[in-house]
GUVONU-93771 format. One record per residue (C-alpha): residue in three letters; z, y negated, x negated. Coordinates in Angstrom, 3 decimals. Each point is the difference from the previous one (the first is absolute). Layout:
  type        zz        yy        xx
   ala         Z         Y         X
...
# end
This chain:
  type        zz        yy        xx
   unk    72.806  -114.141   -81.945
   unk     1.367     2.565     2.194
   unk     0.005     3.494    -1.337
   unk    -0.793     2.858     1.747
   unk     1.434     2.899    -2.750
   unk     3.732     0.558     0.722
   unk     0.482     0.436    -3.731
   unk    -1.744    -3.393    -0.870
   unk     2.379    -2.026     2.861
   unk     3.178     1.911    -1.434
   unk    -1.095    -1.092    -3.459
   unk    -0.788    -3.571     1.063
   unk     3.170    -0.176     2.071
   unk     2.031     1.243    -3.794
   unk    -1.569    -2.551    -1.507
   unk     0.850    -3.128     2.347
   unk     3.243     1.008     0.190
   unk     0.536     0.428    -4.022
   unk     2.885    -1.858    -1.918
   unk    -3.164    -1.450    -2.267
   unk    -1.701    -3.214     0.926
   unk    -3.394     1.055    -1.532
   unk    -0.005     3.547     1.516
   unk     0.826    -1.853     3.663
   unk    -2.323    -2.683    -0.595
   unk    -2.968     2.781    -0.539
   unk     1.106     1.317     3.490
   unk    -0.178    -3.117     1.332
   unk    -3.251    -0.438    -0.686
   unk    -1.558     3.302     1.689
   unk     2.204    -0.694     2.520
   unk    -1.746    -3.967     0.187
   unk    -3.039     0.650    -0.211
   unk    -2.510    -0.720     2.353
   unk    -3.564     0.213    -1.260
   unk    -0.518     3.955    -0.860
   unk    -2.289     1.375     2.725
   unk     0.873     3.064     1.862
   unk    -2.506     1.578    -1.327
   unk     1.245    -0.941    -3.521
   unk     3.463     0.911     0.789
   unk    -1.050     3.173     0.850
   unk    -1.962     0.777    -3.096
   unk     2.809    -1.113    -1.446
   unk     2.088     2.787     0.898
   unk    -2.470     2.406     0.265
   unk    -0.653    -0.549    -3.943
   unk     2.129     2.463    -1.240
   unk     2.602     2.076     2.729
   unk     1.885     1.330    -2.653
   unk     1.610    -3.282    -1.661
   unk     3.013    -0.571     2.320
   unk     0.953    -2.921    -2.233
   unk    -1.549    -3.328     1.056
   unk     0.072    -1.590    -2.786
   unk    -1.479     2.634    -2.190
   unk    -3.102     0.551     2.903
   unk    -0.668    -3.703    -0.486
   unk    -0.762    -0.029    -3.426
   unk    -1.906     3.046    -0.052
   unk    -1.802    -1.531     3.000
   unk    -0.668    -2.908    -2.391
   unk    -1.148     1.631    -3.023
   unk    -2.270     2.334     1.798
   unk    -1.082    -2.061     2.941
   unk     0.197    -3.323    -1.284
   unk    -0.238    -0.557    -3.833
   unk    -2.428     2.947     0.046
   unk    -0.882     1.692    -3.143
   unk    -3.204    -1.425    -0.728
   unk    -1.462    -3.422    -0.331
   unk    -1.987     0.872     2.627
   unk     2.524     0.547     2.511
   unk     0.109    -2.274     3.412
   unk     3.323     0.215     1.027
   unk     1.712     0.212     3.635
   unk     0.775    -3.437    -0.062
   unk    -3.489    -1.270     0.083
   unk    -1.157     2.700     2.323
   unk    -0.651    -0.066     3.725
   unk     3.632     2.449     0.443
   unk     1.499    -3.352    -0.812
   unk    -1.587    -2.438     2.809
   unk     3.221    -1.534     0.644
   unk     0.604    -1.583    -3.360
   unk    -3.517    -0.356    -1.285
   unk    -0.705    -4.128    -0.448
   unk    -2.780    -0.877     2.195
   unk    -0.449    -3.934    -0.226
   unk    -1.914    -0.827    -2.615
   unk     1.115    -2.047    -3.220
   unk    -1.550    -3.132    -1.641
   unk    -1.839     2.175    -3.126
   unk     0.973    -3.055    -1.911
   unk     3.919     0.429     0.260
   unk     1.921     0.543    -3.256
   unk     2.353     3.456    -0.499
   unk     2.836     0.518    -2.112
   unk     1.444     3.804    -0.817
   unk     2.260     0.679    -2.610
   unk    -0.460     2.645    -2.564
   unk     2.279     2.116    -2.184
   unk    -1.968     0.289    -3.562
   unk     1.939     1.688    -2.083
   unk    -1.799     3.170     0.242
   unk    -2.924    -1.969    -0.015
   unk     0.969    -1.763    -3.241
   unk     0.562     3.581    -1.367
   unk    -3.157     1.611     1.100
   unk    -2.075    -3.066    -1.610
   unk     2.041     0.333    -3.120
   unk     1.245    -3.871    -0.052
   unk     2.933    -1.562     0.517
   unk     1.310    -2.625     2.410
   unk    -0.111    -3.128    -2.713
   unk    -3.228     1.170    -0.498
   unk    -1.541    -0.262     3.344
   unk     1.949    -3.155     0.552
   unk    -1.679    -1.597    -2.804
   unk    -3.700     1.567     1.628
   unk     0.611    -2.502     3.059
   unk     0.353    -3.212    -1.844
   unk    -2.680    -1.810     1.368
   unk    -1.085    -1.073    -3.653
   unk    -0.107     3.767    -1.633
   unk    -1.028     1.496     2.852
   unk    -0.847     4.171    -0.705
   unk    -2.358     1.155     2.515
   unk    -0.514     3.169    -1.449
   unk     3.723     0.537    -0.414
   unk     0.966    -0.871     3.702
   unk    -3.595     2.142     1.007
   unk     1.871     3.098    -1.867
   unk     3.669    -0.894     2.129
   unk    -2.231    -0.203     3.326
   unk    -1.734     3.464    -0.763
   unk     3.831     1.540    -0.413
   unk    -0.233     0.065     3.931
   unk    -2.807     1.516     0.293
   unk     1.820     3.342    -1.169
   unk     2.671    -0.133     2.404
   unk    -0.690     2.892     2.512
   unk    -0.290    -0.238     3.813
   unk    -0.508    -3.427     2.245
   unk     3.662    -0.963     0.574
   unk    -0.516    -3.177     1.954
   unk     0.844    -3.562    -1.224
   unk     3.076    -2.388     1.416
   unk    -0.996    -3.420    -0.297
   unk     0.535    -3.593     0.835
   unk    -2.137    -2.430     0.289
   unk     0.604    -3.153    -3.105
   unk     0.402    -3.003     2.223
   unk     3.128     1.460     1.277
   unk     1.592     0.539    -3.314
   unk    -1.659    -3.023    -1.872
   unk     3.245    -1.850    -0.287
   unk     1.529     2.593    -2.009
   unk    -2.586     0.865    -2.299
   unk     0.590    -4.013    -0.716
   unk     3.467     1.278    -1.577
   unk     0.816     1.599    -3.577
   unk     1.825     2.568     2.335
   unk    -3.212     0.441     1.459
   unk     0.292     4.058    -0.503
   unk     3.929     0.386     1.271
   unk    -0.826    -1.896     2.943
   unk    -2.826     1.961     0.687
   unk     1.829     3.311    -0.087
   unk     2.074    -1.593     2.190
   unk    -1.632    -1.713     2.695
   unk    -2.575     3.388     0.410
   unk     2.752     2.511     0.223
   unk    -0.893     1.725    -3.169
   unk     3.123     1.561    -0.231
   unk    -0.579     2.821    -1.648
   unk    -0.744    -2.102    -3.213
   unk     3.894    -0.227    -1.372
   unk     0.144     0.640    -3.443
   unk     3.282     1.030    -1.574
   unk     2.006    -2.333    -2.045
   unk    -1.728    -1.020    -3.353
   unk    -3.334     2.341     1.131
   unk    -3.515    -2.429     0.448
   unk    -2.588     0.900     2.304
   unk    -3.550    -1.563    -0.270
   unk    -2.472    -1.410     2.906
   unk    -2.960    -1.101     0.613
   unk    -0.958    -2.993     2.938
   unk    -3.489     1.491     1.186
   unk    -2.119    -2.644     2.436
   unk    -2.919     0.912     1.716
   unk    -1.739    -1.188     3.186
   unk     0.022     1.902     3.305
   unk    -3.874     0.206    -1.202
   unk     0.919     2.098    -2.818
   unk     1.731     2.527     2.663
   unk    -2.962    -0.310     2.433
   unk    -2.586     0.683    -2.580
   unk     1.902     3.285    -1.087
   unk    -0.032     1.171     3.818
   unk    -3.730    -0.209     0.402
   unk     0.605     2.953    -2.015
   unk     2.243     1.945     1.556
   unk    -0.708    -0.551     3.994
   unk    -2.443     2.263    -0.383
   unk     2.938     2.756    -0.808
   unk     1.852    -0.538     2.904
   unk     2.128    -3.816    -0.927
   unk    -0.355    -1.618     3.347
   unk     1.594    -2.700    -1.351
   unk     1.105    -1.480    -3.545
   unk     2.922    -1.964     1.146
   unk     3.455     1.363     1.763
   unk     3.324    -0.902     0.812
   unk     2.604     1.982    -2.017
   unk     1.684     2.939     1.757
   unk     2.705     2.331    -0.636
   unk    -2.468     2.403    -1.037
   unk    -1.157    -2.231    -3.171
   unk     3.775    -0.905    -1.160
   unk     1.529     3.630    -0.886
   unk     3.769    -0.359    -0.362
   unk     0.002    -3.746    -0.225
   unk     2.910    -1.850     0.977
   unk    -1.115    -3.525    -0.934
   unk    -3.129     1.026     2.970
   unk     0.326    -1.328     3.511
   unk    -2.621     1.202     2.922
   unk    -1.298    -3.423     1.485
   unk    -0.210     0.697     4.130
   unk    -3.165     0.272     1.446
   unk    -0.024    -2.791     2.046
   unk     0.568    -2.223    -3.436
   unk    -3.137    -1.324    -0.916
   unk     0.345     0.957    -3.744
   unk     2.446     1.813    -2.430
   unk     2.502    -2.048    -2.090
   unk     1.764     1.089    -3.240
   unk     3.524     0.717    -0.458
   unk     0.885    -3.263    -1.586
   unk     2.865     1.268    -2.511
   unk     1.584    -3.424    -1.369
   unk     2.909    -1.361     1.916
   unk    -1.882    -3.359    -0.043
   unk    -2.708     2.482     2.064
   unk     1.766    -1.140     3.350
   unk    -1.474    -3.556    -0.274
   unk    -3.432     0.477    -0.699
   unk    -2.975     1.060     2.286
   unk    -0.326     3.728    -0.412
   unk    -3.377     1.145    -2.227
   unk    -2.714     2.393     2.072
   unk    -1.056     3.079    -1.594
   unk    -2.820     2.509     0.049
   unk    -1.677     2.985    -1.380
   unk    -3.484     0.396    -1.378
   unk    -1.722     2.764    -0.848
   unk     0.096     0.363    -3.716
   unk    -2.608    -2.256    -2.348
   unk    -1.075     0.635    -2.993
   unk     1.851    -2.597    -2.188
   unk    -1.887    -2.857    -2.413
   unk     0.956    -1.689    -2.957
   unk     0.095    -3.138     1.778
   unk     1.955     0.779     2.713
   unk     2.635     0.463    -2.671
   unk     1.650    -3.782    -0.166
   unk     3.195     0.153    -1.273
   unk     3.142     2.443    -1.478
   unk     3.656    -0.048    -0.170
   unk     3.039     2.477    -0.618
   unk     2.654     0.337     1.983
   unk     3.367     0.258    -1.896
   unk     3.100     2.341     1.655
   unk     2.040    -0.108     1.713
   unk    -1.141    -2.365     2.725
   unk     2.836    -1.289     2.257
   unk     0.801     3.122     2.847
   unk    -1.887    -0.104     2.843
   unk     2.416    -0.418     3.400
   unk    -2.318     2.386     1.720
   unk     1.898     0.097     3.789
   unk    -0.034    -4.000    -0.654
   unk    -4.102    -0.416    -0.726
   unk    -0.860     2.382     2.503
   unk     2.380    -1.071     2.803
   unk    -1.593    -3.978    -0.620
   unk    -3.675     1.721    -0.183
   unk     1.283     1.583     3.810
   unk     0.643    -3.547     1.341
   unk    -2.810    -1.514    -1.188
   unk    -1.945     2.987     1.857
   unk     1.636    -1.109     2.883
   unk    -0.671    -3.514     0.105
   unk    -3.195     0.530    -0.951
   unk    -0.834     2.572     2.839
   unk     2.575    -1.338     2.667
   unk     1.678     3.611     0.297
   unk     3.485     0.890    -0.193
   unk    -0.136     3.516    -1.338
   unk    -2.441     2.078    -1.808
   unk     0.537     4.171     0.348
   unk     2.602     1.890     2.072
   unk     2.429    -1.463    -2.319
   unk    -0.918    -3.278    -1.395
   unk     2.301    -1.851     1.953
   unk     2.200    -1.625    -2.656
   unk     0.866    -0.497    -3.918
   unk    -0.079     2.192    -2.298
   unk     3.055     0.920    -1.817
   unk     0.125     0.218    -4.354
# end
């Protein structure tokens, strides 16, 4: 992205230069990235001319613009502003999707516990109407923030393991899920089919969604570190893989959806994740994510500045 506002570019230029790794690797990433239009960058900074502080423009831009306020909302990133990064080829309806969910406020809205939902998945005591109440906790959640995903055949070897939940936190750059030492934090594994999301935006095209799949941009990852802008000449977008062991396996595609209106059964399984987790070597994960850009693009450099590693 290349700024036009002198205040943004002195901001973004404070911010690659900072002593902290995350607050340089969120420069990085406006600096890196390649699919917001013109036209998108220039809404962008035309959003609001009084914020002088990147960082605090971008997540305004993403409340307002983005999540929205009502269910209703269609946001940027499935609108025709963001041509460059909207998915065009079309997906076999049939493929499986995984997203991760944080429940706990879910748990608390419904009034239940984790043990308790647990025990509503056992195939043998199944509780429809309990896991029909969890799904209907989303339905309260305001605005249409869009939905990162994977698709299951790339992560089925690790939902084979009883670290199935740690690894996945891991190997989709869900960073921002580190609870502190002794605190628990409870998930939910939702799978759906790319049907699911193309049956919600036969309802929304009409609205203005051009289309209901997009590659991630900066614009959807406010002040996220464990983010990395895929370049546009990449056929897909790859997660920040955030396990040392990340270096040796093929890197996992991501995508947004627009949001759907969650299921019971697309509910399959929970888990808790325990603090601390082992410390994430962010320069490390992101400078091995860089290479594999590289090989997999044939460049040498992304951005003004992407010439070389980036230092903890």
């Amino acid at each position: 992205m290349k700024f036009q506002r002198v205040d943004l570019l002195g901001d973004l230029l404070a911010l690659r230069t900072s002593r902290s790794a995350p607050e340089r690797a969120i420069g990085d990433n406006f600096e890196f990235e390649e699919r917001v239009s013109e036209m998108r960058r220039e809404h962008f900074e035309q959003f609001d001319p009084a914020l002088s502080s990147l960082l605090a423009l971008q997540h305004k831009h993403f409340r307002v613009e983005i999540q929205g306020a009502r269910r209703s909302h269609i946001p940027t990133t499935f609108r025709a502003i963001n041509e460059s990064a909207l998915y065009s080829p079309e997906i076999e309806p049939n493929q499986k999707l995984i997203r991760l969910e944080r429940i706990d406020d879910i748990l608390l809205g419904a009034g239940l516990n984790f043990n308790s939902l647990e025990q509503a998945l056992q195939p043998r005591a199944r509780d429809e109407a309990l896991l029909v109440a969890i799904a209907d906790q989303w339905k309260a959640y305001p605005g249409a923030r869009p939905s990162f995903v994977a698709f299951k055949s790339e992560v089925a070897n690790d939902l084979k393991e009883n670290s199935w939940l740690v690894r996945l936190r891991n190997r989709l750059g869900l960073g921002h899920f580190s609870p502190a030492p002794g605190e628990r934090q409870c998930f939910a594994l939702m799978e759906y089919l790319v049907e699911d999301v193309l049956s919600e935006w036969e309802t929304t095209r009409r609205r203005g969604a051009e289309r209901p799949f997009a590659f991630p941009t900066v614009m959807e990852a406010p002040g996220s570190p464990h983010f990395f802008p895929a370049p546009i000449d990449v056929a897909s977008s790859f997660t920040v893989d955030l396990s040392d062991a990340g270096r040796a396996q093929p890197p996992i595609r991501e995508l947004l959806h627009i949001r759907i209106s969650y299921r019971a059964h697309h509910l399959v399984r929970v888990g808790q994740l325990i603090g601390p987790l082992p410390e994430v070597k962010l320069a490390v994960v992101r400078d091995a994510h860089l290479h594999e850009l590289k090989r997999l693009s044939g460049r040498t450099e992304f951005g003004a500045y992407m010439t070389g590693e980036v230092d903890e």
